[in-house]
Biopython code that builds the backbone (N, CA, C, O; Angstrom):
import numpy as np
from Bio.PDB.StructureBuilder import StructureBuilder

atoms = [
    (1, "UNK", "N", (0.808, -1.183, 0.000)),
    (1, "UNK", "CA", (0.000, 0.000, 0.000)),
    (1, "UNK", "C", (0.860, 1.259, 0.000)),
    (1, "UNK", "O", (0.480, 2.323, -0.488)),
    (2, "UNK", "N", (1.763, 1.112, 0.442)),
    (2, "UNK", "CA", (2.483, 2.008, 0.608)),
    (2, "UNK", "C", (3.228, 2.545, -0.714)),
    (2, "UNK", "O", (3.167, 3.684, -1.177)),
    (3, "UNK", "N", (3.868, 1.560, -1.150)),
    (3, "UNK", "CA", (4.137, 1.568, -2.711)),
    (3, "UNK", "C", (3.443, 2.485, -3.811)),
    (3, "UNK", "O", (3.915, 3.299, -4.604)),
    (4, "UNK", "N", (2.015, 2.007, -3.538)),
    (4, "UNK", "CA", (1.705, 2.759, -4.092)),
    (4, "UNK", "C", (0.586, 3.768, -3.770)),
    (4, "UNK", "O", (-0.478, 4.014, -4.338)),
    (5, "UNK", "N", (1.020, 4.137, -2.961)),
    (5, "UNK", "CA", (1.013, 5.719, -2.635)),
    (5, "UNK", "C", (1.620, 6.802, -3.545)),
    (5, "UNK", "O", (1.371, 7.635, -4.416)),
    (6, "UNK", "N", (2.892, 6.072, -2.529)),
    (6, "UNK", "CA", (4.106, 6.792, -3.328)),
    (6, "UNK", "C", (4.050, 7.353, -4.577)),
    (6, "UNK", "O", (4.155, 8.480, -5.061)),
    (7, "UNK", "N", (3.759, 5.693, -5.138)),
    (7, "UNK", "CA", (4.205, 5.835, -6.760)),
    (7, "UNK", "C", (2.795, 7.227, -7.252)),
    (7, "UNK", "O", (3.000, 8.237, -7.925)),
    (8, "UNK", "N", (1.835, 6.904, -6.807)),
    (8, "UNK", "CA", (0.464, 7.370, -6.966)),
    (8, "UNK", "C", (0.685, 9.586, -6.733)),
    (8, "UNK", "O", (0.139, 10.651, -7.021)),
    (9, "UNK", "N", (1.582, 9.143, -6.201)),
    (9, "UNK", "CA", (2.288, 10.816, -5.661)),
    (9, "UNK", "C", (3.114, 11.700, -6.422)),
    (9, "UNK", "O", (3.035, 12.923, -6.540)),
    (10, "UNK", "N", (4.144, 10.654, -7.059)),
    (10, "UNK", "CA", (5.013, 10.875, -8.013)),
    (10, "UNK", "C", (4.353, 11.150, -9.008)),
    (10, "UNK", "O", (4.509, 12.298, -9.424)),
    (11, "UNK", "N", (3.246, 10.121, -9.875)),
    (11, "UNK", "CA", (2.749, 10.404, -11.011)),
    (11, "UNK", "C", (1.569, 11.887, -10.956)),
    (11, "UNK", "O", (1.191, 12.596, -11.889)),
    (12, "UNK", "N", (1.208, 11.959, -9.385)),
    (12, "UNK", "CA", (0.561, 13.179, -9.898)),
    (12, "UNK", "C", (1.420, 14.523, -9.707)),
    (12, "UNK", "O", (1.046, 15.643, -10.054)),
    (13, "UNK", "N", (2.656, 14.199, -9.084)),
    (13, "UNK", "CA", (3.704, 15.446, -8.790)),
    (13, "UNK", "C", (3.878, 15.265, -10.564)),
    (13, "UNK", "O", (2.657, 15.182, -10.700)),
    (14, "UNK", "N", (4.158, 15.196, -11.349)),
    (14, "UNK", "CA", (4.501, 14.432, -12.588)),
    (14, "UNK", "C", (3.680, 14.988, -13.453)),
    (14, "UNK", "O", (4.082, 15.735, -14.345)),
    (15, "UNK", "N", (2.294, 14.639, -13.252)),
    (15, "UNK", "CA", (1.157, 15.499, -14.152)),
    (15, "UNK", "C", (1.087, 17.296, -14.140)),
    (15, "UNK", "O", (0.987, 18.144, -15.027)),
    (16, "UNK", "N", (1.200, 17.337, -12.623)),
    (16, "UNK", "CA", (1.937, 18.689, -12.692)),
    (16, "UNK", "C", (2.552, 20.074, -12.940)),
    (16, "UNK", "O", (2.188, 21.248, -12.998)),
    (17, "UNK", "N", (4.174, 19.012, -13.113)),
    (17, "UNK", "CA", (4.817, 19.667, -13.838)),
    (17, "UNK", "C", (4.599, 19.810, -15.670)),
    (17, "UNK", "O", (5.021, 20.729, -16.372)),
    (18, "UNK", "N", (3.896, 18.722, -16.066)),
    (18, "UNK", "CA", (3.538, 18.425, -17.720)),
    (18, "UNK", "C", (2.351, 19.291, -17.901)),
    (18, "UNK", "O", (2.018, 19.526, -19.062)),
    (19, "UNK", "N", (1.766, 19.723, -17.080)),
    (19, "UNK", "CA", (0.317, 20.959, -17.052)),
    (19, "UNK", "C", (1.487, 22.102, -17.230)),
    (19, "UNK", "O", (1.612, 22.694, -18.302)),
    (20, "UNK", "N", (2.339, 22.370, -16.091)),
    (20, "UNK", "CA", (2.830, 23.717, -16.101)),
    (20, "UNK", "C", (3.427, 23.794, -17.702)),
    (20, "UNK", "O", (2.843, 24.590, -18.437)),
    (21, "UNK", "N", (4.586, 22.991, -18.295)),
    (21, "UNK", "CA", (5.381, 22.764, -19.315)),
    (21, "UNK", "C", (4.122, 22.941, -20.460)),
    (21, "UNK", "O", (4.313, 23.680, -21.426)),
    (22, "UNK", "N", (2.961, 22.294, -20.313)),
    (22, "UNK", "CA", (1.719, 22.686, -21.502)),
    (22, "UNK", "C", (1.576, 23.996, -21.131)),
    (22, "UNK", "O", (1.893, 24.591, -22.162)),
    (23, "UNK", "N", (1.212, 25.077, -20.055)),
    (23, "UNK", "CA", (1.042, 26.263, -20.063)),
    (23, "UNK", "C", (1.910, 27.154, -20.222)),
    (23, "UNK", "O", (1.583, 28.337, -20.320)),
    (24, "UNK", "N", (3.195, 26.740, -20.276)),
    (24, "UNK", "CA", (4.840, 27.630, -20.758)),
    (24, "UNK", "C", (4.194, 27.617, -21.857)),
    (24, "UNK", "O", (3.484, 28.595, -22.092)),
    (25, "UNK", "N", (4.265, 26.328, -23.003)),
    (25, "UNK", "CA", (4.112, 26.206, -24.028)),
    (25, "UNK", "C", (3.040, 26.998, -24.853)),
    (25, "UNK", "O", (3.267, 27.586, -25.910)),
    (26, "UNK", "N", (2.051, 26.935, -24.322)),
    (26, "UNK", "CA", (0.918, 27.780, -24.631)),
    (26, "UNK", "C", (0.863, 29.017, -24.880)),
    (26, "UNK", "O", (0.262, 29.611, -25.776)),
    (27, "UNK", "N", (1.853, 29.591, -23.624)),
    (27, "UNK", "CA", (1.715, 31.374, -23.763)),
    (27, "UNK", "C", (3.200, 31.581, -24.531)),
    (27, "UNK", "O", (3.840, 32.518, -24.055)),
    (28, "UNK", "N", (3.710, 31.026, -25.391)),
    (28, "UNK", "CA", (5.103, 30.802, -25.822)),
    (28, "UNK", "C", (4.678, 31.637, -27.248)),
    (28, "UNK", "O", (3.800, 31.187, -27.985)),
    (29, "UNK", "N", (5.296, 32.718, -27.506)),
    (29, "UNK", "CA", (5.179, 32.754, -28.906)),
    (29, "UNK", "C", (4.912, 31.821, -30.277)),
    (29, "UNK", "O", (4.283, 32.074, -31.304)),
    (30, "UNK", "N", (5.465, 30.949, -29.963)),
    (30, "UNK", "CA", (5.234, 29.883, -31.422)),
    (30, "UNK", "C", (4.077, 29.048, -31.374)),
    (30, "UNK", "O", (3.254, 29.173, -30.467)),
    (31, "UNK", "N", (3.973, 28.331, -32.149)),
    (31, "UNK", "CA", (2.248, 27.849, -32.408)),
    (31, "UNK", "C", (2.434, 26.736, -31.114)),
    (31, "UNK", "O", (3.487, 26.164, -30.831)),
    (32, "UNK", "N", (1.197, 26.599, -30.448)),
    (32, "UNK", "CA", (0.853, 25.372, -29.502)),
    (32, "UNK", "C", (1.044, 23.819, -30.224)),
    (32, "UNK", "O", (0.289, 23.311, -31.053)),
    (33, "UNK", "N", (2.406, 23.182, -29.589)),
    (33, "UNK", "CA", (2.296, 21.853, -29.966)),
    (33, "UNK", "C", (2.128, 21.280, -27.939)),
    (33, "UNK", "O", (3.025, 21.476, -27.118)),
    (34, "UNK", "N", (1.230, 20.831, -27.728)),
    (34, "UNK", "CA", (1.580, 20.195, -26.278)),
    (34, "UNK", "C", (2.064, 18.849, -26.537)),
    (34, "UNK", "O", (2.503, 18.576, -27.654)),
    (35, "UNK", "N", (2.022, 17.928, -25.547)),
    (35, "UNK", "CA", (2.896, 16.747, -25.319)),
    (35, "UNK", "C", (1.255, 16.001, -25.127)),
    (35, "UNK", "O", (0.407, 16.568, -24.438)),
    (36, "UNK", "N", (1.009, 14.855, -25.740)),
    (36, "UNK", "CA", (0.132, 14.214, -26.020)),
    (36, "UNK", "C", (0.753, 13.207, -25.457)),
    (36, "UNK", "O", (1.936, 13.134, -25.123)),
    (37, "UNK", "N", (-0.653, 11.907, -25.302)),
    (37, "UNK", "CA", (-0.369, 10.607, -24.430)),
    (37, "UNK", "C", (0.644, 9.649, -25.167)),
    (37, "UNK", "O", (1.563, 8.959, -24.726)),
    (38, "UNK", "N", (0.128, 9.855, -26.525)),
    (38, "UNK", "CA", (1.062, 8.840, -27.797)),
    (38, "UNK", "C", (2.369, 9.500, -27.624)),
    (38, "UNK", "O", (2.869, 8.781, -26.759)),
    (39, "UNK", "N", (3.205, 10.369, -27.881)),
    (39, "UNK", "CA", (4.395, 11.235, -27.313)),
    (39, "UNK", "C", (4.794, 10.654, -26.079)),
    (39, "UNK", "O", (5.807, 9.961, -25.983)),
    (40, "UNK", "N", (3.989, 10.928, -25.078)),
    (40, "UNK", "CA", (4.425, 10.333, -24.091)),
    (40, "UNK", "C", (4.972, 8.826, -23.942)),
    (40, "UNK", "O", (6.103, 8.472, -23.609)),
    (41, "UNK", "N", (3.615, 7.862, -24.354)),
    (41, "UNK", "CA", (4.256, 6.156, -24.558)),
    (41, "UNK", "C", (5.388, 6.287, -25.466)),
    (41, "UNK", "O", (6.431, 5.753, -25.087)),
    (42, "UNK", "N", (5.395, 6.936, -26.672)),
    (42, "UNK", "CA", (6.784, 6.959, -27.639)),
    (42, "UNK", "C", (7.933, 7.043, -26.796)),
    (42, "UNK", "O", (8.966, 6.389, -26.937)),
    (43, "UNK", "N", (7.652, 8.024, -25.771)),
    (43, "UNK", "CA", (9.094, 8.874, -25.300)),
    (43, "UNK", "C", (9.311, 7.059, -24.328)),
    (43, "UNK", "O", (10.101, 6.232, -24.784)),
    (44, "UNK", "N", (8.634, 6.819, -23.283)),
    (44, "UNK", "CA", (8.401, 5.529, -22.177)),
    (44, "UNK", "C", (9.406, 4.229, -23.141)),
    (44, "UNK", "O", (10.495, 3.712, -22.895)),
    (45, "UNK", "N", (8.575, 4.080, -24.116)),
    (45, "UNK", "CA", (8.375, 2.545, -24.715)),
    (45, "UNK", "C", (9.297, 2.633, -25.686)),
    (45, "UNK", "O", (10.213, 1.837, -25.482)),
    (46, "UNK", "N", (9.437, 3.301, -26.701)),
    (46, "UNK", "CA", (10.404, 3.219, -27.427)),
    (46, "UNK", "C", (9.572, 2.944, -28.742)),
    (46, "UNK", "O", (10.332, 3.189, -29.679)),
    (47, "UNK", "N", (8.817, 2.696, -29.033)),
    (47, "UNK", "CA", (7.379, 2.540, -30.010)),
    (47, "UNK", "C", (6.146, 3.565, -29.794)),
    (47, "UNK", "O", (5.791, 4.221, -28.814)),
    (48, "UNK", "N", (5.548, 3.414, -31.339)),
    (48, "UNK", "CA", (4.660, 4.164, -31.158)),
    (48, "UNK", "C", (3.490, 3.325, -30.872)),
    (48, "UNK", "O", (3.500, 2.359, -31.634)),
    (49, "UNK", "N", (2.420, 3.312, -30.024)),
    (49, "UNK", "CA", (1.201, 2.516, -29.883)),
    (49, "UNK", "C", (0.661, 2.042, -31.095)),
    (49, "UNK", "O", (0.981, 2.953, -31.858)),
    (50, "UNK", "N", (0.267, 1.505, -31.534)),
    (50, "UNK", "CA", (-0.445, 0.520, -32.726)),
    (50, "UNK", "C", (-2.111, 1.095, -32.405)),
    (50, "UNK", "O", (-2.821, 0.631, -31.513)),
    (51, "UNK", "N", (-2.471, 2.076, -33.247)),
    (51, "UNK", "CA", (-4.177, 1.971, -33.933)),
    (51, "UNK", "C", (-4.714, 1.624, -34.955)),
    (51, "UNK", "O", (-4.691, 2.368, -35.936)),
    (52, "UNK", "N", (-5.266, 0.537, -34.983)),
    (52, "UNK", "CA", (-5.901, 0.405, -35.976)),
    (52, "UNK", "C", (-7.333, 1.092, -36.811)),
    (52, "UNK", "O", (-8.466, 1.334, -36.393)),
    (53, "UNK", "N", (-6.730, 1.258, -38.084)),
    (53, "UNK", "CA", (-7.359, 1.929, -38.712)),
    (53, "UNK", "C", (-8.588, 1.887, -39.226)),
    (53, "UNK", "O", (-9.360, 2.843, -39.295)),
    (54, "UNK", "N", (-8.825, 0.574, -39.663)),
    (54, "UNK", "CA", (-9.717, 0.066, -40.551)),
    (54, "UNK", "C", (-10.611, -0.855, -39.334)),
    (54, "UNK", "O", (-10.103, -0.905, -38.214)),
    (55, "UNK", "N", (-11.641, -1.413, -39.519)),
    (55, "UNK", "CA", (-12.663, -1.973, -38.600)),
    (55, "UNK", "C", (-12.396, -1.869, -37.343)),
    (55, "UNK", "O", (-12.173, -2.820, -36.595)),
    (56, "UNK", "N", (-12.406, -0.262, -36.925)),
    (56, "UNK", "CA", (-12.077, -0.703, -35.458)),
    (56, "UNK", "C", (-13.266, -0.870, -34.657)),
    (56, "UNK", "O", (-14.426, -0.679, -35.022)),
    (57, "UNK", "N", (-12.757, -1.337, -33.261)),
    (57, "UNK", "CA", (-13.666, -2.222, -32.168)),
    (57, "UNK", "C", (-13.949, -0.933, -31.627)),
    (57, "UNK", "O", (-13.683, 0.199, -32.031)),
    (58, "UNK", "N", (-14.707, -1.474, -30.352)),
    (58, "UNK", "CA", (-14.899, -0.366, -29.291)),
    (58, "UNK", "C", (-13.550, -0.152, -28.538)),
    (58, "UNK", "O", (-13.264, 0.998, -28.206)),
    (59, "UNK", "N", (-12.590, -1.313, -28.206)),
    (59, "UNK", "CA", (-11.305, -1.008, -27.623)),
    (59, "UNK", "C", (-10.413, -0.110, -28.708)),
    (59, "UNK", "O", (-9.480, 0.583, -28.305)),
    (60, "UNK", "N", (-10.605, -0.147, -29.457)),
    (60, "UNK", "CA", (-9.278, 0.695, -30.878)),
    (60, "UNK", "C", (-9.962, 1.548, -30.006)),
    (60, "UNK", "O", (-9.520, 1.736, -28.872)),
    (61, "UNK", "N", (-11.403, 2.304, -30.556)),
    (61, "UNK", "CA", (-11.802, 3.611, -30.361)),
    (61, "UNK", "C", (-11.006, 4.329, -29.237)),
    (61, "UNK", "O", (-10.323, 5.352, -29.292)),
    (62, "UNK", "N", (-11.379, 3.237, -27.877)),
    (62, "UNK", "CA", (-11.046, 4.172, -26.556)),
    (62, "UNK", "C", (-9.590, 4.277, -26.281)),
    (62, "UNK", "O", (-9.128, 5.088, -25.478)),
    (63, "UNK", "N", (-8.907, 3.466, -26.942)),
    (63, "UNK", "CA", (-7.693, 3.696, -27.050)),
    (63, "UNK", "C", (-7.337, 5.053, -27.478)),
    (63, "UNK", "O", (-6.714, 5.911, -26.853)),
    (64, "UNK", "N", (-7.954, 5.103, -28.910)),
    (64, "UNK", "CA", (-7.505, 6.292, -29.554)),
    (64, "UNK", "C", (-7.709, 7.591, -29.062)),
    (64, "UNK", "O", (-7.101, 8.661, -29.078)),
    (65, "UNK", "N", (-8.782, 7.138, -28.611)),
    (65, "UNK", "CA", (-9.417, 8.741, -27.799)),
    (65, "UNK", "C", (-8.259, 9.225, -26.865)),
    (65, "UNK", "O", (-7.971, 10.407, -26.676)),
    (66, "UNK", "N", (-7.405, 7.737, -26.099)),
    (66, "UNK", "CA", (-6.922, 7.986, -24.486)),
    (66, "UNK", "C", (-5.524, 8.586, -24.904)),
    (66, "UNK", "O", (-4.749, 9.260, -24.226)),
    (67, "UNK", "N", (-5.421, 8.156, -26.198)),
    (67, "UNK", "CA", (-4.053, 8.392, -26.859)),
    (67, "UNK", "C", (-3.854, 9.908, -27.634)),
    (67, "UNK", "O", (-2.781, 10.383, -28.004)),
    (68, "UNK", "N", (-5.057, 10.453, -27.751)),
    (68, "UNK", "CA", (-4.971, 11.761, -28.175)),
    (68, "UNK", "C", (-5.401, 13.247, -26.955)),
    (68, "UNK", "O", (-5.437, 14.461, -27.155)),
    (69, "UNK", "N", (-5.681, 12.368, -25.657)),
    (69, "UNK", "CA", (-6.120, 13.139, -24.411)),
    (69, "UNK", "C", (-4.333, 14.037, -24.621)),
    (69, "UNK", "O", (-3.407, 13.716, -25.365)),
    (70, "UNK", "N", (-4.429, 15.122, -23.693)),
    (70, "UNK", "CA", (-2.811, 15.700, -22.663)),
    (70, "UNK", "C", (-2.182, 14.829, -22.303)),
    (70, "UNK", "O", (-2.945, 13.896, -22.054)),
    (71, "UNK", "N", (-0.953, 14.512, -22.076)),
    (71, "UNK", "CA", (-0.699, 13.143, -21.408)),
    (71, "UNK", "C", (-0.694, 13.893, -19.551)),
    (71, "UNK", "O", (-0.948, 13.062, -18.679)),
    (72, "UNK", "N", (-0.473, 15.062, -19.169)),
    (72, "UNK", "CA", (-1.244, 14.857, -17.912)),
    (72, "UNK", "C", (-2.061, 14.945, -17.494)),
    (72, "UNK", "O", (-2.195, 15.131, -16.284)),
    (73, "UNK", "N", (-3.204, 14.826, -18.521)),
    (73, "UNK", "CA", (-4.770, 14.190, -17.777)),
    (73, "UNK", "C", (-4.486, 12.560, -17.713)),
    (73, "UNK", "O", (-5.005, 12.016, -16.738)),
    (74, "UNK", "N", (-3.989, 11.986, -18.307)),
    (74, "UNK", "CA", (-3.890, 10.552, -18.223)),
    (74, "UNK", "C", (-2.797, 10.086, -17.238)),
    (74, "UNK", "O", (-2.821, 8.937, -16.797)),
    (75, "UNK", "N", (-2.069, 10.756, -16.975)),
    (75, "UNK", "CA", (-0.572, 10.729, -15.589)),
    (75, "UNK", "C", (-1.528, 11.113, -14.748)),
    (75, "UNK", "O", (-1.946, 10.219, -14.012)),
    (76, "UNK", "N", (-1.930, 12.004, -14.649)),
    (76, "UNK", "CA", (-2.627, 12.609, -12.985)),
    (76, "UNK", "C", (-3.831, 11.651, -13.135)),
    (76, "UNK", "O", (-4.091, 11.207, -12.016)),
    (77, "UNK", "N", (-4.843, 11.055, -14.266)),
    (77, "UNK", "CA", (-5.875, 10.200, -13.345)),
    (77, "UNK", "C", (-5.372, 9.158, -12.923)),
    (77, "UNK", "O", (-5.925, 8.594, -11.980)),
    (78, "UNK", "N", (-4.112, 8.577, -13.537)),
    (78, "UNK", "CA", (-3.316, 7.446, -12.709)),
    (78, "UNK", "C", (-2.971, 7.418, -11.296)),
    (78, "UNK", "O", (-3.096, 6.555, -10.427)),
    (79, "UNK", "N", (-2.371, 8.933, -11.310)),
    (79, "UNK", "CA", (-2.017, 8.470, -9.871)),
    (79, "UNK", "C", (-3.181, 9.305, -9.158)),
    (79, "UNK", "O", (-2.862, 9.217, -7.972)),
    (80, "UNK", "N", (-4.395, 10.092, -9.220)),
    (80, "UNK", "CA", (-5.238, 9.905, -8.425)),
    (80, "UNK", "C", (-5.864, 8.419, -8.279)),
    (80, "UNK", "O", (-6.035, 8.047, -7.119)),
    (81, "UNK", "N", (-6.196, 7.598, -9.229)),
    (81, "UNK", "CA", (-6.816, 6.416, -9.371)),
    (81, "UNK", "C", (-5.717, 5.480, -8.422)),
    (81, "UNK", "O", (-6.439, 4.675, -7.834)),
    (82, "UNK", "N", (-4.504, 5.275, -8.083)),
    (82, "UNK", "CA", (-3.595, 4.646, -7.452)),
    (82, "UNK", "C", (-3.768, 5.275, -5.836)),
    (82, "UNK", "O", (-3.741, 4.505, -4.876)),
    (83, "UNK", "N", (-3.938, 6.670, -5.676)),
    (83, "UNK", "CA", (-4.113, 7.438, -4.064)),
    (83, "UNK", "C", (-5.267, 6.878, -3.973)),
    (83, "UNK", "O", (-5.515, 6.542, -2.815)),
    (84, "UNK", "N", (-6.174, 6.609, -4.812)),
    (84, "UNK", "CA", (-7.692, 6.694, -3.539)),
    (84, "UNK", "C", (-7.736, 4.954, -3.688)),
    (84, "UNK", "O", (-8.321, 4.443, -2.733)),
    (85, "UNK", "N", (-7.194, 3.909, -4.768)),
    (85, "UNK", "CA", (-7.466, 2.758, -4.482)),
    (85, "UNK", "C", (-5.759, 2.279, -3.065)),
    (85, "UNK", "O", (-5.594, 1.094, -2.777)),
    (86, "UNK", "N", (-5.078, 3.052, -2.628)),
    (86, "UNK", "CA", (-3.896, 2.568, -1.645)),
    (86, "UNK", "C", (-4.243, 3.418, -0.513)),
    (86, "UNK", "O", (-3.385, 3.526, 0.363)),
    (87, "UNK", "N", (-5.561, 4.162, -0.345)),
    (87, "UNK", "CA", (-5.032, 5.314, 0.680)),
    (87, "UNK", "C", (-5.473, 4.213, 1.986)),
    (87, "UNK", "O", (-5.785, 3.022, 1.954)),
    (88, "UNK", "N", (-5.346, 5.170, 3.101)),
    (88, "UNK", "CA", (-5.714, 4.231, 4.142)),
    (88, "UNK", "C", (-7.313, 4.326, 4.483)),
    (88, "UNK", "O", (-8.060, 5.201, 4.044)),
    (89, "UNK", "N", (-7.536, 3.691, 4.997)),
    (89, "UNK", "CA", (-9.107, 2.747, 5.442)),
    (89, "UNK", "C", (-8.860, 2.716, 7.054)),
    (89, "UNK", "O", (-7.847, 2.360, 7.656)),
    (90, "UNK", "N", (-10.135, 3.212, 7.582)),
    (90, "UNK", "CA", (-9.866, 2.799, 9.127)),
    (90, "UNK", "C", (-10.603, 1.539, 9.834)),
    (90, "UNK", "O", (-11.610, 0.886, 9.558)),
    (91, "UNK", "N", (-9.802, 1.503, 10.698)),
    (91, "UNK", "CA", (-10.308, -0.282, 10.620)),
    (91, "UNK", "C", (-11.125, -0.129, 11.310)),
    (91, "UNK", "O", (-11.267, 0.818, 12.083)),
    (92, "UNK", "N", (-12.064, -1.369, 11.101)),
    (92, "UNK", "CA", (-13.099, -1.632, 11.423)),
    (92, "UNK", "C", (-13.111, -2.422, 12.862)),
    (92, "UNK", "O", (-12.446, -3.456, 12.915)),
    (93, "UNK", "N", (-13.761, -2.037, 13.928)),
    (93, "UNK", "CA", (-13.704, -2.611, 15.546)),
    (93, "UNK", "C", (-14.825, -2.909, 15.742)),
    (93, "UNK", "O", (-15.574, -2.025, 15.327)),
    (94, "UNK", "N", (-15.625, -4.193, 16.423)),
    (94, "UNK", "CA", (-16.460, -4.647, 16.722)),
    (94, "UNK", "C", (-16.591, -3.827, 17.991)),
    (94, "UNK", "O", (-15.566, -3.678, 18.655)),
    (95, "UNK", "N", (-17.698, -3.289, 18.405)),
    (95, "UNK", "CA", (-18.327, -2.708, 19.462)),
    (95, "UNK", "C", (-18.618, -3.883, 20.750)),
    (95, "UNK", "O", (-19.305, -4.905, 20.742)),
    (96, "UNK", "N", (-17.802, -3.271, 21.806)),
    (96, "UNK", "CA", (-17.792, -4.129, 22.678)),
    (96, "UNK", "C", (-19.354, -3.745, 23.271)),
    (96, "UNK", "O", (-19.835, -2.616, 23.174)),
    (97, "UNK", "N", (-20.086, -4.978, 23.939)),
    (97, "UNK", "CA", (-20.954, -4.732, 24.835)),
    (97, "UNK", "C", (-20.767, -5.134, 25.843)),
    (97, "UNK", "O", (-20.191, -6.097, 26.348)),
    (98, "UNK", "N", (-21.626, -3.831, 26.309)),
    (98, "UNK", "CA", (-21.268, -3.997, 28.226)),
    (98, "UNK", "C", (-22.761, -3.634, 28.581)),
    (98, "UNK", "O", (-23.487, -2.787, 28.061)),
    (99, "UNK", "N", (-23.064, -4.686, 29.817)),
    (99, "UNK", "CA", (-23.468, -4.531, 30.319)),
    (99, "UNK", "C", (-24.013, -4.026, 31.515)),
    (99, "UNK", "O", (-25.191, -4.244, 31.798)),
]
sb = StructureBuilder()
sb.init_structure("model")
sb.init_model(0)
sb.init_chain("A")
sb.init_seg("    ")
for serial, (resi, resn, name, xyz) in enumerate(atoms, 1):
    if name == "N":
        sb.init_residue(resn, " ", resi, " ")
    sb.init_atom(name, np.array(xyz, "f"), 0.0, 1.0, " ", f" {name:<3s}", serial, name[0])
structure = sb.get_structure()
């Protein structure tokens, strides 16, 4: 749990800084290119993700969609989605009875 916290901390310290670096970019004289999710896996993986073009499914679609989001909307819902499934839980105590 702890793990991933952490990790869950990092990726949204992470999203972040890739918001601020999109808003440099933005107010930057030259035309707006931001850093997209596909960019991002390119930069990670070393490949570009595979979409298919022709008959796609419902999975191509949502892929494609997830692959053309900011890549820190997709970093920061990670590691919010990692904080709230590791955070802590308080435990649960059976109520003593007294008589």
């Amino acid at each position: 749990m702890l793990f991933g916290r952490v990790t869950g901390w990092l990726l949204v310290g992470l999203a972040v800084i890739m918001a601020s670096a999109d808003a440099v970019m933005a107010l930057g004289p030259q035309d707006y290119v931001g850093l997209v999710t596909a960019d991002f896996v390119l930069l990670l993986a070393g490949h570009s993700p595979d979409t298919a073009e022709s008959g796609r499914s419902l999975f191509d679609s949502v892929q494609a969609m997830v692959l053309d989001l900011p890549a820190w909307v997709v970093v920061g819902g990670f590691g919010a989605a990692l904080l709230v499934a590791c955070r802590r839980r308080p435990r649960w105590r059976r109520p003593m009875f007294r008589h």
